[in-house]
PyMOL commands that place a pseudoatom at each C-alpha (Angstrom):
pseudoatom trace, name=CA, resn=UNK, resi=1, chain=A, elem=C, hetatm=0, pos=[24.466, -22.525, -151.572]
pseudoatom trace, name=CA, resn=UNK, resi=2, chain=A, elem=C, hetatm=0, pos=[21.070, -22.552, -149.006]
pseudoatom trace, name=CA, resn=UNK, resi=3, chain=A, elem=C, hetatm=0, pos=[21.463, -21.407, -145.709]
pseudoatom trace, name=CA, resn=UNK, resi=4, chain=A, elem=C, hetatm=0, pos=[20.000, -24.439, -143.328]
pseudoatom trace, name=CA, resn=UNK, resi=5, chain=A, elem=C, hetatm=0, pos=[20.698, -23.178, -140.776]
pseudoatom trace, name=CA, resn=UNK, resi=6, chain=A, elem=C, hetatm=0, pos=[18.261, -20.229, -140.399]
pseudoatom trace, name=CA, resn=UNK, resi=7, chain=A, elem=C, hetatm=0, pos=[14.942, -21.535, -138.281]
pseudoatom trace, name=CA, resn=UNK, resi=8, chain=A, elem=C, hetatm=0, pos=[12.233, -21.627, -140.684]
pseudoatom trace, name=CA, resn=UNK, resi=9, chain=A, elem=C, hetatm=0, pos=[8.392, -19.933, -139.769]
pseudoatom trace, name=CA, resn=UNK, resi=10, chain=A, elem=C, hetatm=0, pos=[10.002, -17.872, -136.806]
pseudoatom trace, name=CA, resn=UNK, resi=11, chain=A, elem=C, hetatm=0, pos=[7.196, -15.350, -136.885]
pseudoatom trace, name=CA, resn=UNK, resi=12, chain=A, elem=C, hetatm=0, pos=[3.855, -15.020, -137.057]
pseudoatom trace, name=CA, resn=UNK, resi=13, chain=A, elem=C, hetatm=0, pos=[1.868, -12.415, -138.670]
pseudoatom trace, name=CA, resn=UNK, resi=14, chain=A, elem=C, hetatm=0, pos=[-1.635, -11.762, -136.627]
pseudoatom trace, name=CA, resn=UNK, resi=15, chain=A, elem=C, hetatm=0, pos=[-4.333, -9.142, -138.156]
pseudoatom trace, name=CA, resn=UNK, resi=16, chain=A, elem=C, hetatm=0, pos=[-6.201, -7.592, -134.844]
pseudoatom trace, name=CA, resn=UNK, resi=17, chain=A, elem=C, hetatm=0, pos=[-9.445, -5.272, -135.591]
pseudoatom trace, name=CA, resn=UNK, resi=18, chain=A, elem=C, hetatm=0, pos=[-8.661, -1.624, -134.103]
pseudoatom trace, name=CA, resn=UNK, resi=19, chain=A, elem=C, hetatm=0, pos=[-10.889, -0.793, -131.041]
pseudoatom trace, name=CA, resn=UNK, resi=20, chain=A, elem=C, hetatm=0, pos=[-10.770, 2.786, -132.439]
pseudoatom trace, name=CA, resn=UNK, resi=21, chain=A, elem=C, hetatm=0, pos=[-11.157, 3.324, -135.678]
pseudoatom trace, name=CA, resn=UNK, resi=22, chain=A, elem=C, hetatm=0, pos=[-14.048, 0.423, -137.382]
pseudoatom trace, name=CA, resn=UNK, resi=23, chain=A, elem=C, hetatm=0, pos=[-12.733, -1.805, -140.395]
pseudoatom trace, name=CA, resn=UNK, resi=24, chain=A, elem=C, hetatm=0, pos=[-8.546, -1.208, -139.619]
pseudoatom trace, name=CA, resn=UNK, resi=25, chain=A, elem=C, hetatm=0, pos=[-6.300, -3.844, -138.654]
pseudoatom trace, name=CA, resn=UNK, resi=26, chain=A, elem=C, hetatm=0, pos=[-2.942, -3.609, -137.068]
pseudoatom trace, name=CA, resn=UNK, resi=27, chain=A, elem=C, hetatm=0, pos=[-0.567, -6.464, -138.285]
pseudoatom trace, name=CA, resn=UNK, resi=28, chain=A, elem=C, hetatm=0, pos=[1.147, -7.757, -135.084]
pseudoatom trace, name=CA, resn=UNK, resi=29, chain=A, elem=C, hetatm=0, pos=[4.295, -9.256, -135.562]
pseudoatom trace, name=CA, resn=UNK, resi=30, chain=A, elem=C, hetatm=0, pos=[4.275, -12.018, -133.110]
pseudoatom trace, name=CA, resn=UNK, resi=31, chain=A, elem=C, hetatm=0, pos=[7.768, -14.017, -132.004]
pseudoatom trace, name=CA, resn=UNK, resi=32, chain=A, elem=C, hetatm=0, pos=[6.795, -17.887, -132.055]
pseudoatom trace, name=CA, resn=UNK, resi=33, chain=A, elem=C, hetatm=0, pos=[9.136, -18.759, -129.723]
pseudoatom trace, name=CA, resn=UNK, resi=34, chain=A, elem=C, hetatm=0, pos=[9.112, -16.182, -126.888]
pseudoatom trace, name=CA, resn=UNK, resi=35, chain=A, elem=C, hetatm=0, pos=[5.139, -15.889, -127.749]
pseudoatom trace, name=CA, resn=UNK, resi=36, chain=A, elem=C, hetatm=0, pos=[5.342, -12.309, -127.471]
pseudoatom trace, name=CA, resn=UNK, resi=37, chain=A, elem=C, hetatm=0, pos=[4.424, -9.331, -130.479]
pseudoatom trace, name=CA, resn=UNK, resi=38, chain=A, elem=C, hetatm=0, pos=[7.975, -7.868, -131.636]
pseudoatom trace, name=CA, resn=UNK, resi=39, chain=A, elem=C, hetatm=0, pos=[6.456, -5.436, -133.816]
pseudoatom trace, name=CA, resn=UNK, resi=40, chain=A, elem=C, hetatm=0, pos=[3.232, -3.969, -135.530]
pseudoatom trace, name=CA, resn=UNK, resi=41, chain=A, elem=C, hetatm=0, pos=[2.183, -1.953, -138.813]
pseudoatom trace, name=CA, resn=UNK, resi=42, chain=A, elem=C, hetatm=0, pos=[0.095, 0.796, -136.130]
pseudoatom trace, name=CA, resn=UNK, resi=43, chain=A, elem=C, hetatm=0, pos=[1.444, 4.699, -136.073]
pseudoatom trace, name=CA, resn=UNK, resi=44, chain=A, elem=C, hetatm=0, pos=[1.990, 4.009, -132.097]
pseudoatom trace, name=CA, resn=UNK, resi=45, chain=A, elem=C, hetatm=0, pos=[4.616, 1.081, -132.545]
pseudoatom trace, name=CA, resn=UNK, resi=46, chain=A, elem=C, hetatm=0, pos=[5.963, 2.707, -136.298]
pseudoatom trace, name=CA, resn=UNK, resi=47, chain=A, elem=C, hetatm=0, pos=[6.812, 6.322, -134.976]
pseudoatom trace, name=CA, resn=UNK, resi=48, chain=A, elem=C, hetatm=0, pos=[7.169, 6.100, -131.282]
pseudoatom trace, name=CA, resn=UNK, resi=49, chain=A, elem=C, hetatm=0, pos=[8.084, 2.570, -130.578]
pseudoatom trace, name=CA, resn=UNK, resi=50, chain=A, elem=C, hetatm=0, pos=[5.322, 2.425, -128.035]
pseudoatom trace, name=CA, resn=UNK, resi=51, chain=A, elem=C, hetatm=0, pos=[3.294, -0.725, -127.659]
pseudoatom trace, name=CA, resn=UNK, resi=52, chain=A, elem=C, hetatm=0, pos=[-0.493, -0.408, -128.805]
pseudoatom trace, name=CA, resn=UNK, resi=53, chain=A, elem=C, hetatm=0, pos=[-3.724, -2.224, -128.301]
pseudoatom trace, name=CA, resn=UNK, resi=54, chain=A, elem=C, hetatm=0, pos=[-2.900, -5.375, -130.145]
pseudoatom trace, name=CA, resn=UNK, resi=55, chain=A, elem=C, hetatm=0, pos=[0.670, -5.557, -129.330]
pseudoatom trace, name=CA, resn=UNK, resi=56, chain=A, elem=C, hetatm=0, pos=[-0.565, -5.684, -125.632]
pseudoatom trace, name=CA, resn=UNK, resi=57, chain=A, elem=C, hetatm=0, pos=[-3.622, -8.193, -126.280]
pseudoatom trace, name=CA, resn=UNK, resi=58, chain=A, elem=C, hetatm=0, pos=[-0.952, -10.954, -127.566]
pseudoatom trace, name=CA, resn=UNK, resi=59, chain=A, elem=C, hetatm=0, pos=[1.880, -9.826, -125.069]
pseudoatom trace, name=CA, resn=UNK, resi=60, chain=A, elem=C, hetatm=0, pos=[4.716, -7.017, -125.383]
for i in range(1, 60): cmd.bond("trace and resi %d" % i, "trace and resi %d" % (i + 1))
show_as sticks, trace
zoom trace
């Protein structure tokens, strides 16, 4: 039995260039309905839970 009733596409995965470090990306988890980032693949967000860079460039 398929669940239907989960909303399909509910996030968005952006790739933002480091201002730092040349050639890294963070992956910004981005909530398409609120339009803010929920998450990202950076040591700031992953260990501390504190928004970084590209977190803050889409909206925390």
């Amino acid at each position: 039995m398929e669940k239907s009733d989960q909303a399909p596409d509910r996030y968005e995965t952006i790739s933002i260039e480091s201002k730092i470090r040349e050639g890294v990306f963070h992956k910004v988890v981005k909530d398409l309905e609120t339009g803010k980032s929920v998450s990202c693949s950076c040591k700031y967000w992953s260990k501390g839970n504190k928004p970084c860079f590209g977190m803050k460039t889409i909206g925390v």
